[in-house]
HTML snippet that shows the backbone in 3Dmol.js (N, CA, C, O; Angstrom):
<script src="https://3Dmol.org/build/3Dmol-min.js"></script>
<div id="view" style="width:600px;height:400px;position:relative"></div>
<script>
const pdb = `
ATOM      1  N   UNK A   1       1.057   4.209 -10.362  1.00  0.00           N
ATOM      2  CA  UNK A   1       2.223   3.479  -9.921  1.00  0.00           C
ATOM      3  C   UNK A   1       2.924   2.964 -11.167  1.00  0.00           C
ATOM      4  O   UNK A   1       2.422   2.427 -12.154  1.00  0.00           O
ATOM      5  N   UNK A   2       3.807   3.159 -10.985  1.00  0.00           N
ATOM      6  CA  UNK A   2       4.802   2.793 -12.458  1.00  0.00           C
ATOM      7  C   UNK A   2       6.224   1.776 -11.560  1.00  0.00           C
ATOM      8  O   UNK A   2       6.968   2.270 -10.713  1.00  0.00           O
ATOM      9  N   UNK A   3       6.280   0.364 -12.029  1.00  0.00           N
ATOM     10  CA  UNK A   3       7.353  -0.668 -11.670  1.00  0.00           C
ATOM     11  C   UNK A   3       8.584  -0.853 -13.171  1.00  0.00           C
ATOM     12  O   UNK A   3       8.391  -1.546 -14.170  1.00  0.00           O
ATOM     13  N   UNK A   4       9.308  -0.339 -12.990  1.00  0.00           N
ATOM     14  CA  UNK A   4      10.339  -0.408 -14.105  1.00  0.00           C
ATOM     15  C   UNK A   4      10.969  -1.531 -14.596  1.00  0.00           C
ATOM     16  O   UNK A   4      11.244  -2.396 -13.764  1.00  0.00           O
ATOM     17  N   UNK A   5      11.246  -1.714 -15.673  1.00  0.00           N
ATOM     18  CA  UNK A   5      11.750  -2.909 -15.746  1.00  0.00           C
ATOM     19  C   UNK A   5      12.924  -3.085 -15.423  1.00  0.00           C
ATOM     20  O   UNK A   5      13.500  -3.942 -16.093  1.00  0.00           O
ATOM     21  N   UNK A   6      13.190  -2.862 -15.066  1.00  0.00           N
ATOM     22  CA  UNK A   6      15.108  -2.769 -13.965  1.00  0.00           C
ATOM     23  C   UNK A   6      14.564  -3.414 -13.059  1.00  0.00           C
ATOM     24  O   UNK A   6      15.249  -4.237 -12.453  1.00  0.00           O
ATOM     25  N   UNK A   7      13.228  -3.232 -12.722  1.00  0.00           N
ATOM     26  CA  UNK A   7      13.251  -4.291 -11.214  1.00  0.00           C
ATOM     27  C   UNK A   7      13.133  -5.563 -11.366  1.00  0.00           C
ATOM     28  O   UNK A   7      13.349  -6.252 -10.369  1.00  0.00           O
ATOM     29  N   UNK A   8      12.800  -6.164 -12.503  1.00  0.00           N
ATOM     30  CA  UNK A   8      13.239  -7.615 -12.777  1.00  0.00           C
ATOM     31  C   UNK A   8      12.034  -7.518 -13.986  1.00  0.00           C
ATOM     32  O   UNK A   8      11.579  -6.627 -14.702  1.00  0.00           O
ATOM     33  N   UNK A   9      11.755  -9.216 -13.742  1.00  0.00           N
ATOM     34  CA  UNK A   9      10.524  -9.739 -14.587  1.00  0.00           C
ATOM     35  C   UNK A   9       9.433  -9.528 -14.253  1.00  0.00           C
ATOM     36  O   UNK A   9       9.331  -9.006 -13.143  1.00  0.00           O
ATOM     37  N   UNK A  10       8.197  -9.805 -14.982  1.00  0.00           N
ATOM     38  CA  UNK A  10       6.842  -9.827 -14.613  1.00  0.00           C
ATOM     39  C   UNK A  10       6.638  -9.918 -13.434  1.00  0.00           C
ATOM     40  O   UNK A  10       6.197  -9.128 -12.600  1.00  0.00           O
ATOM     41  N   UNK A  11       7.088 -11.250 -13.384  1.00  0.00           N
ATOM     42  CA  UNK A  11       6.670 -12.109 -11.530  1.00  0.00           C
ATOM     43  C   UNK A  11       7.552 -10.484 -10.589  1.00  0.00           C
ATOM     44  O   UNK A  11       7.087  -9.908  -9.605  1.00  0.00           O
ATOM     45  N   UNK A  12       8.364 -10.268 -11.046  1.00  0.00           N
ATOM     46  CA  UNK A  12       9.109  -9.579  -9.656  1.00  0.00           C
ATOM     47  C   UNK A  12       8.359  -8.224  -9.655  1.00  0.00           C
ATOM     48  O   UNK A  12       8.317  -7.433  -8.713  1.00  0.00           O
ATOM     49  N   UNK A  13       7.787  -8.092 -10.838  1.00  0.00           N
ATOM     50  CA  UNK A  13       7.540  -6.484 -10.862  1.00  0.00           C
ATOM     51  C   UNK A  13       5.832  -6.449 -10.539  1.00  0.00           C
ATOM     52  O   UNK A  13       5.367  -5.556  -9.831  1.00  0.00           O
ATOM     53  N   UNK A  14       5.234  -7.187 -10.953  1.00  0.00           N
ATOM     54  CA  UNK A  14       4.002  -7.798  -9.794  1.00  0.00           C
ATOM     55  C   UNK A  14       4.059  -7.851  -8.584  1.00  0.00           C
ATOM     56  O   UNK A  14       3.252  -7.205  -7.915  1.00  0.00           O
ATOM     57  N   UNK A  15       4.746  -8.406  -8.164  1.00  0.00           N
ATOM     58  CA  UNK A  15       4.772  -8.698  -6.732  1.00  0.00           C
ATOM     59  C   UNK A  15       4.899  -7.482  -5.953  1.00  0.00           C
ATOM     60  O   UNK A  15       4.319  -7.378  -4.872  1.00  0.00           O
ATOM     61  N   UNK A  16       5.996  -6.072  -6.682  1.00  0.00           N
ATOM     62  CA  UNK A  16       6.541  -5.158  -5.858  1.00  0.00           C
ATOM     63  C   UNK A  16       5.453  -4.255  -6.247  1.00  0.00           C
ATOM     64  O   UNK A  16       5.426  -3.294  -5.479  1.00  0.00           O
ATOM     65  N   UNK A  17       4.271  -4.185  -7.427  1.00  0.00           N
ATOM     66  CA  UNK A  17       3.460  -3.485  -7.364  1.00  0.00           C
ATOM     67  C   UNK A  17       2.150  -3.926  -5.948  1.00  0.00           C
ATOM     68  O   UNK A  17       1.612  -3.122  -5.187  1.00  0.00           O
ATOM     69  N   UNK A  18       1.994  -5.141  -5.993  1.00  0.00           N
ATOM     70  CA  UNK A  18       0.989  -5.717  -5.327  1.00  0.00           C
ATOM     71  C   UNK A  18       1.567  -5.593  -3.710  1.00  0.00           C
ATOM     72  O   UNK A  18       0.820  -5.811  -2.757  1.00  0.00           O
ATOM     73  N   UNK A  19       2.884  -5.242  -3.563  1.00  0.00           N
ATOM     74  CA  UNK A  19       3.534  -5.119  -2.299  1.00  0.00           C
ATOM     75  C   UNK A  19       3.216  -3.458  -1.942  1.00  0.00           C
ATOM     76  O   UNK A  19       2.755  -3.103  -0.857  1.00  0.00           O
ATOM     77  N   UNK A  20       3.566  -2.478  -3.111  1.00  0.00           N
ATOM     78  CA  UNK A  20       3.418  -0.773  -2.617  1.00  0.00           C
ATOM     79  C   UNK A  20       1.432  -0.889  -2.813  1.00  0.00           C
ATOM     80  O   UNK A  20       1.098   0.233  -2.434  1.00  0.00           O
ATOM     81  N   UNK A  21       0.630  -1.351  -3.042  1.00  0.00           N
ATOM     82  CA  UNK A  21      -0.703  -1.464  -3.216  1.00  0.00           C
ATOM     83  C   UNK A  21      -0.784  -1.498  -2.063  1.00  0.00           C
ATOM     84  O   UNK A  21      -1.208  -0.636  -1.294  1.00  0.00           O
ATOM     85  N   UNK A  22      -0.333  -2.626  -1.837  1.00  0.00           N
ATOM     86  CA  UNK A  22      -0.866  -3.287   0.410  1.00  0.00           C
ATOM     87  C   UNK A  22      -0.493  -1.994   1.028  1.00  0.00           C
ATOM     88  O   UNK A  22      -1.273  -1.366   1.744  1.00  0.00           O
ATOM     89  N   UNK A  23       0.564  -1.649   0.778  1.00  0.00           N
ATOM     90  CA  UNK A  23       1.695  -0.504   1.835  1.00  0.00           C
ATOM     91  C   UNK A  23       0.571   0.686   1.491  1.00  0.00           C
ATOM     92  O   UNK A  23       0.012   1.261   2.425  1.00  0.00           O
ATOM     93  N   UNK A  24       0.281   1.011   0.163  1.00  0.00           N
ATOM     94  CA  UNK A  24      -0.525   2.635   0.575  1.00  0.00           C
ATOM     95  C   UNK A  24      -1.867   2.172   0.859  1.00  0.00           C
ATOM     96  O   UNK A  24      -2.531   2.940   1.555  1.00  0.00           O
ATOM     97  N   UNK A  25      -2.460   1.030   0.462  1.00  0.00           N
ATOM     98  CA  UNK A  25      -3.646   1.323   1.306  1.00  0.00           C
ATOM     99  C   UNK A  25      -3.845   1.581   2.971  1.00  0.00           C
ATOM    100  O   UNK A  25      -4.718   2.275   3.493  1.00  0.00           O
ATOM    101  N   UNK A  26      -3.035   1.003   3.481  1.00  0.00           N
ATOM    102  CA  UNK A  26      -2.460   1.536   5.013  1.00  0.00           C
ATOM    103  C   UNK A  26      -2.384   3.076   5.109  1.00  0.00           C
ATOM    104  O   UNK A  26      -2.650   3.738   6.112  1.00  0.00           O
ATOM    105  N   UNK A  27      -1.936   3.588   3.785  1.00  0.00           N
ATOM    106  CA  UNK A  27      -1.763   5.018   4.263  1.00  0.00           C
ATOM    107  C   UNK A  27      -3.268   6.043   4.101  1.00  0.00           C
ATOM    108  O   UNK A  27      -3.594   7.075   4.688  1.00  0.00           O
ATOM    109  N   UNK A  28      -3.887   5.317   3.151  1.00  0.00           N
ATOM    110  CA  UNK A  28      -5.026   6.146   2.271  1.00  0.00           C
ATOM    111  C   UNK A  28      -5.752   6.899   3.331  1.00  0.00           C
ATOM    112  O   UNK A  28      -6.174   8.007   3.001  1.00  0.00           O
ATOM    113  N   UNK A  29      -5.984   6.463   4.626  1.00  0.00           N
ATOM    114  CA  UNK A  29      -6.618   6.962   5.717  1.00  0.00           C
ATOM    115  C   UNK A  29      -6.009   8.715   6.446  1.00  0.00           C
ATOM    116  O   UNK A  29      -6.472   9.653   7.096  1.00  0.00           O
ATOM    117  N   UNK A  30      -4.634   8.268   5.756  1.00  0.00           N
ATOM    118  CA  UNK A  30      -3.882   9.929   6.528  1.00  0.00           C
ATOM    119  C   UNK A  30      -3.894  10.818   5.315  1.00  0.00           C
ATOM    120  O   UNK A  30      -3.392  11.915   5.558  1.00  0.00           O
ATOM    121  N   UNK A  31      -4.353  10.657   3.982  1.00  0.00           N
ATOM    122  CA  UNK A  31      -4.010  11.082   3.107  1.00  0.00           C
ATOM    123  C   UNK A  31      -5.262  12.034   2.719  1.00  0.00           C
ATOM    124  O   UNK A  31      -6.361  11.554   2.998  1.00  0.00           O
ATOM    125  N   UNK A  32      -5.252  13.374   2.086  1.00  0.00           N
ATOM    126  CA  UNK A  32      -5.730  14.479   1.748  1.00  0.00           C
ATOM    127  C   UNK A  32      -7.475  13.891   1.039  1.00  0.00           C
ATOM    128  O   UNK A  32      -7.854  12.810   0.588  1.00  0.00           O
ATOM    129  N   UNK A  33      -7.857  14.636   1.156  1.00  0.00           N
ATOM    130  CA  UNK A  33      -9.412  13.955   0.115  1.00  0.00           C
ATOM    131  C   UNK A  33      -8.673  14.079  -1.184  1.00  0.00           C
ATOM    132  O   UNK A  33      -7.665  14.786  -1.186  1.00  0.00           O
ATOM    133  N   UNK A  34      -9.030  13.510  -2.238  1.00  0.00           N
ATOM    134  CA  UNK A  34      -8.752  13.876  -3.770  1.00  0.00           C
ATOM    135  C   UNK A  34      -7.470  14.162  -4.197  1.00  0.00           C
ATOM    136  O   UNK A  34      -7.157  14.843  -5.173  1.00  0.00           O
ATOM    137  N   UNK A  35      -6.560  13.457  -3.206  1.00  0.00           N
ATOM    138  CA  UNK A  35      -5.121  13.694  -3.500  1.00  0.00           C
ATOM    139  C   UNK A  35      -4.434  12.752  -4.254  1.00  0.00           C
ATOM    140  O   UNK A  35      -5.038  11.680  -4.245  1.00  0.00           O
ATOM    141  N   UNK A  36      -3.091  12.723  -5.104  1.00  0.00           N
ATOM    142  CA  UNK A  36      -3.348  12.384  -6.485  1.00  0.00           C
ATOM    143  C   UNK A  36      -1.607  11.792  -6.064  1.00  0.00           C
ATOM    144  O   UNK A  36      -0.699  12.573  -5.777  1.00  0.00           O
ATOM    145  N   UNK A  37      -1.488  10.612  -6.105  1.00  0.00           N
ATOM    146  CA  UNK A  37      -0.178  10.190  -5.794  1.00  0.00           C
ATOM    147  C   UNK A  37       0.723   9.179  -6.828  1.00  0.00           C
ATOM    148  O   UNK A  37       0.460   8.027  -7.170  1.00  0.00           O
ATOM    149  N   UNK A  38       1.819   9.991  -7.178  1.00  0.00           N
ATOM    150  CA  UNK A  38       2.670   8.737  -8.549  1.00  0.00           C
ATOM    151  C   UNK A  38       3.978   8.089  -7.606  1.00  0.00           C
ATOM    152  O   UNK A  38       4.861   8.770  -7.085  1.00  0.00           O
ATOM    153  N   UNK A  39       3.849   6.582  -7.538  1.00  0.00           N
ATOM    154  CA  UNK A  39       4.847   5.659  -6.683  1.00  0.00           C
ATOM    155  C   UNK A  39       5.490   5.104  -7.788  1.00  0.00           C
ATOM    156  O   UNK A  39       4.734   4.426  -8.484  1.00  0.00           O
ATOM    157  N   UNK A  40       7.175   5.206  -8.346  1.00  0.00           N
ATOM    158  CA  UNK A  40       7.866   5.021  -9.018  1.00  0.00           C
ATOM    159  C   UNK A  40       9.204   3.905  -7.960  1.00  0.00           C
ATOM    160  O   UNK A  40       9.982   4.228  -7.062  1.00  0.00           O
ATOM    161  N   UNK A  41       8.913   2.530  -8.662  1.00  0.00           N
ATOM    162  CA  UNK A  41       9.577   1.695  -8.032  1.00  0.00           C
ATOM    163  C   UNK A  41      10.782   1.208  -9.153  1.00  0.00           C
ATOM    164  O   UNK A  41      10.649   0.582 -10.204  1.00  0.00           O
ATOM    165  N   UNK A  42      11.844   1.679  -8.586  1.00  0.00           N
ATOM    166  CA  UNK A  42      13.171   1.395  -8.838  1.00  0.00           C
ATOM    167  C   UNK A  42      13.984   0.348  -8.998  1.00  0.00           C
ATOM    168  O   UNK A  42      13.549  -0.687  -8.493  1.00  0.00           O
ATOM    169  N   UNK A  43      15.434   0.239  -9.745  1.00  0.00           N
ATOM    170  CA  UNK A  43      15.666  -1.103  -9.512  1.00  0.00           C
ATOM    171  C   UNK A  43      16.666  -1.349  -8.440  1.00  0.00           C
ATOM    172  O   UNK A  43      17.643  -0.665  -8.137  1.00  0.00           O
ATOM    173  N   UNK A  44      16.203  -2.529  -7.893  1.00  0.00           N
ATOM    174  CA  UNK A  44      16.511  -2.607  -6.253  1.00  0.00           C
ATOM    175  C   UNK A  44      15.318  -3.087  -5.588  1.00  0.00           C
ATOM    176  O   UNK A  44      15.325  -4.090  -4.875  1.00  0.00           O
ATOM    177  N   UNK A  45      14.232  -2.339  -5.829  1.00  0.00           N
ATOM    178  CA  UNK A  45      13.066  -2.513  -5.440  1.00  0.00           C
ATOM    179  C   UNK A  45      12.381  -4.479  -5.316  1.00  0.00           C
ATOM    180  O   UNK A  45      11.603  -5.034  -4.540  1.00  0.00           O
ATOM    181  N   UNK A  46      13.124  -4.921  -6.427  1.00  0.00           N
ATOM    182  CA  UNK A  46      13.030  -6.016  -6.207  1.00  0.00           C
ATOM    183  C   UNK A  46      12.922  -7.246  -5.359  1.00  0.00           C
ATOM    184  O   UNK A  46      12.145  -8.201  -5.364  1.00  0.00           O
ATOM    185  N   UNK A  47      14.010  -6.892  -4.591  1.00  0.00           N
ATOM    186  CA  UNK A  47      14.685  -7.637  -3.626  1.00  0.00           C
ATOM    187  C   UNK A  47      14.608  -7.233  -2.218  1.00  0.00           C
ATOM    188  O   UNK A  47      15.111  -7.782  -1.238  1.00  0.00           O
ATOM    189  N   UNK A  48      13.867  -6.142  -2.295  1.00  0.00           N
ATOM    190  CA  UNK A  48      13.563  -5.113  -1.076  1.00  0.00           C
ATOM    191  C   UNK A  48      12.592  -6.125   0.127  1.00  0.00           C
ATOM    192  O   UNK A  48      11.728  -6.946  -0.182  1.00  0.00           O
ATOM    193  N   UNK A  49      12.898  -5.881   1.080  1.00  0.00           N
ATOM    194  CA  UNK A  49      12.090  -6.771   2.105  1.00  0.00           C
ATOM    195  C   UNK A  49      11.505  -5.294   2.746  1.00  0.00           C
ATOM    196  O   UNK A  49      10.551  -5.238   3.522  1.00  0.00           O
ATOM    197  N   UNK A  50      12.135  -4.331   2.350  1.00  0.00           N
ATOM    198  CA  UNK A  50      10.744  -3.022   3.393  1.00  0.00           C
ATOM    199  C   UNK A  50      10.420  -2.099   2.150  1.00  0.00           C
ATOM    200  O   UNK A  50      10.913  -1.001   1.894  1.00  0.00           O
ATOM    201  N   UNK A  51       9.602  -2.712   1.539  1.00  0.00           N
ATOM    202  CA  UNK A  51       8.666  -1.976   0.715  1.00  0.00           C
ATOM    203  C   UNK A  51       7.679  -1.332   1.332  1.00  0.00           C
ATOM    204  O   UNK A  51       7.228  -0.265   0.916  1.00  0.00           O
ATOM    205  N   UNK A  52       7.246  -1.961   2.430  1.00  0.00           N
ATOM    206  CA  UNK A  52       5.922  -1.159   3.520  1.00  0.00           C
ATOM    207  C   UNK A  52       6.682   0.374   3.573  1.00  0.00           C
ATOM    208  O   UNK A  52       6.447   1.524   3.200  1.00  0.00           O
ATOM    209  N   UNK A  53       7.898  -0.492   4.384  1.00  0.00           N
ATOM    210  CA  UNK A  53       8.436   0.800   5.348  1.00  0.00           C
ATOM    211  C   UNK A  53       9.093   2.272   4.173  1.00  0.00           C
ATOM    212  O   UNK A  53       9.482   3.432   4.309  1.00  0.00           O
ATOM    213  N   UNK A  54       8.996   1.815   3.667  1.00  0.00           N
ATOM    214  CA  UNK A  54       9.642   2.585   2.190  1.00  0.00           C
ATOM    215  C   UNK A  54       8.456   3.156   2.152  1.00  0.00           C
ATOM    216  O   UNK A  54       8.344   4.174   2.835  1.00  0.00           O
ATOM    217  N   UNK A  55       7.524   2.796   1.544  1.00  0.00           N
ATOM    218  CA  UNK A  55       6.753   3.437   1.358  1.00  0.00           C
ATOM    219  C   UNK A  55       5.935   4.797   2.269  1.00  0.00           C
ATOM    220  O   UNK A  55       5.760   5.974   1.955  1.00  0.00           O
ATOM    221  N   UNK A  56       5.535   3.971   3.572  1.00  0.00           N
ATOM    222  CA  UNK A  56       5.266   4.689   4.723  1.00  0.00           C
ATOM    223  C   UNK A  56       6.381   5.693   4.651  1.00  0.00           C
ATOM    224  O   UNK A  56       5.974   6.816   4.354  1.00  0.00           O
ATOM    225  N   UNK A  57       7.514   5.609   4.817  1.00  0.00           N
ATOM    226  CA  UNK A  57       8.572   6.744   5.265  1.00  0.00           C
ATOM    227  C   UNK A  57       8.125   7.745   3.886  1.00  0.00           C
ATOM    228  O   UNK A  57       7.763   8.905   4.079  1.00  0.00           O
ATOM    229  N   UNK A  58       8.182   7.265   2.751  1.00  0.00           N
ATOM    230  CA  UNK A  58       7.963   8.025   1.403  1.00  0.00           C
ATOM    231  C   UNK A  58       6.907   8.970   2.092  1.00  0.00           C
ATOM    232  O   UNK A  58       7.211  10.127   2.381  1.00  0.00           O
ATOM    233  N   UNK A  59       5.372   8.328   2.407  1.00  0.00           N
ATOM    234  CA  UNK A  59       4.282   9.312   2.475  1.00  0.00           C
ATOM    235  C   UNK A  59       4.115  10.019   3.699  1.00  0.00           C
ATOM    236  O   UNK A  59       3.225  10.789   4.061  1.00  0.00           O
ATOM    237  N   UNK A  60       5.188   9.592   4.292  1.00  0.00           N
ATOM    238  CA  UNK A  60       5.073  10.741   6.214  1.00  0.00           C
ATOM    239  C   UNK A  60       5.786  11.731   5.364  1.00  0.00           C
ATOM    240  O   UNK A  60       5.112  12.726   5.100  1.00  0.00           O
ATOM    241  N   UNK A  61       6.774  11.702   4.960  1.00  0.00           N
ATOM    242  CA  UNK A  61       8.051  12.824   4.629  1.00  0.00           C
ATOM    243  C   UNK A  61       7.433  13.864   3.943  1.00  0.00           C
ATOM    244  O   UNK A  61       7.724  15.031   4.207  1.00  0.00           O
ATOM    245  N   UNK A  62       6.086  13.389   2.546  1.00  0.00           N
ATOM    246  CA  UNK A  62       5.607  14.091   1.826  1.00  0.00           C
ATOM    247  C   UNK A  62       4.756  15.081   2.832  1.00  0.00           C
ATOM    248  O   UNK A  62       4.992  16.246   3.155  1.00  0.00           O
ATOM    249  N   UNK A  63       3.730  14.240   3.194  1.00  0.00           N
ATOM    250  CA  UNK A  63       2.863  14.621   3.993  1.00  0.00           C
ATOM    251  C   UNK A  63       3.526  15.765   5.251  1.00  0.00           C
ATOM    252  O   UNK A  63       2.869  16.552   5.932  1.00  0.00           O
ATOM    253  N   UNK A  64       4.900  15.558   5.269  1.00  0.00           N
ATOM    254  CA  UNK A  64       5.287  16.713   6.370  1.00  0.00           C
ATOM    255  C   UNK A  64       5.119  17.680   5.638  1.00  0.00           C
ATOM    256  O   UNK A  64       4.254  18.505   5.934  1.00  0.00           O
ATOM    257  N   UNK A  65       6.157  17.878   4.119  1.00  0.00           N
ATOM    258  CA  UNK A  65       6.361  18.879   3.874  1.00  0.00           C
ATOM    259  C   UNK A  65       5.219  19.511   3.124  1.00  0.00           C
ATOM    260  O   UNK A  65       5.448  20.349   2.252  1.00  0.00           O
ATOM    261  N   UNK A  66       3.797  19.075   3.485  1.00  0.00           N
ATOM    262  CA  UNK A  66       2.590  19.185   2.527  1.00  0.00           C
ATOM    263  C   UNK A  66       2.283  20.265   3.209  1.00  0.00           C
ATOM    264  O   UNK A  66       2.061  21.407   2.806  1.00  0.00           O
ATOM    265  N   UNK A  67       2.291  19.438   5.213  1.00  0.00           N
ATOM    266  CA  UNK A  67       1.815  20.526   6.214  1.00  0.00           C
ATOM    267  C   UNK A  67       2.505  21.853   6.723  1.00  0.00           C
ATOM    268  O   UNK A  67       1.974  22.809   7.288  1.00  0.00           O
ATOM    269  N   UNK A  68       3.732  21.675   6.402  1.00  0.00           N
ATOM    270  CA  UNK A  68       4.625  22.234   6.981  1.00  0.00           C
ATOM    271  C   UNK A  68       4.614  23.581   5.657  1.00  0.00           C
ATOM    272  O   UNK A  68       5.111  24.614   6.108  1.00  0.00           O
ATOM    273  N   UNK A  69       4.234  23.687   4.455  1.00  0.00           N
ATOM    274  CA  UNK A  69       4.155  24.456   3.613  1.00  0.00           C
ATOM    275  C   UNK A  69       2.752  25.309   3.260  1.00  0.00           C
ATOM    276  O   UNK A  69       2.604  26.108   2.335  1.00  0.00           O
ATOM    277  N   UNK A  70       1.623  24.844   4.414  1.00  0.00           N
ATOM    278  CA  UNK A  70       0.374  25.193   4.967  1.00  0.00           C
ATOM    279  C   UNK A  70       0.152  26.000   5.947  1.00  0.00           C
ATOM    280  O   UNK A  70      -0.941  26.516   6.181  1.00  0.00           O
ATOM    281  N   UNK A  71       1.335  26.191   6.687  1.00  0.00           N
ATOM    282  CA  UNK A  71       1.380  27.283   7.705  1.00  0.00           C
ATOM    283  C   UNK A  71       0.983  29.010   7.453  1.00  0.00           C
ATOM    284  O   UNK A  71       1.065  29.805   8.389  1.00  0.00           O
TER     285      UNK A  71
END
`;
const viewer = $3Dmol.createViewer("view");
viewer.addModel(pdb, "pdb");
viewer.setStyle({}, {cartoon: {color: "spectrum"}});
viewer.zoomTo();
viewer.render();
</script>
């Protein structure tokens, strides 16, 4: 996970790491054995009140086109 500094200061860029942490461990359960994931938080990200949902939408979308390229 990489938090840029565009997304503010320490405090802000902590928080939005410790915010996508909470959000993918929710996901870790749908996710591949040994699968290898880079979350690049932007600036904006800061001030974001759906970092969950961001995130979640991020790893369904992947995860479609993971399955959908498995056919």
């Amino acid at each position: 996970m990489t938090v840029s500094k565009a997304v503010g200061g320490s405090v802000d860029r902590h928080r939005v790491a410790r915010q996508i942490r909470h959000a993918m461990a929710a996901q870790v359960p749908q996710l591949p054995a040994g699968s290898v994931w880079v979350i690049r938080a932007l600036p904006g990200a800061g001030g974001s009140a759906t970092i969950a949902a961001d995130v979640g939408r991020g790893v369904g979308t992947v995860m479609e086109s993971f399955q959908g390229g498995r056919r």
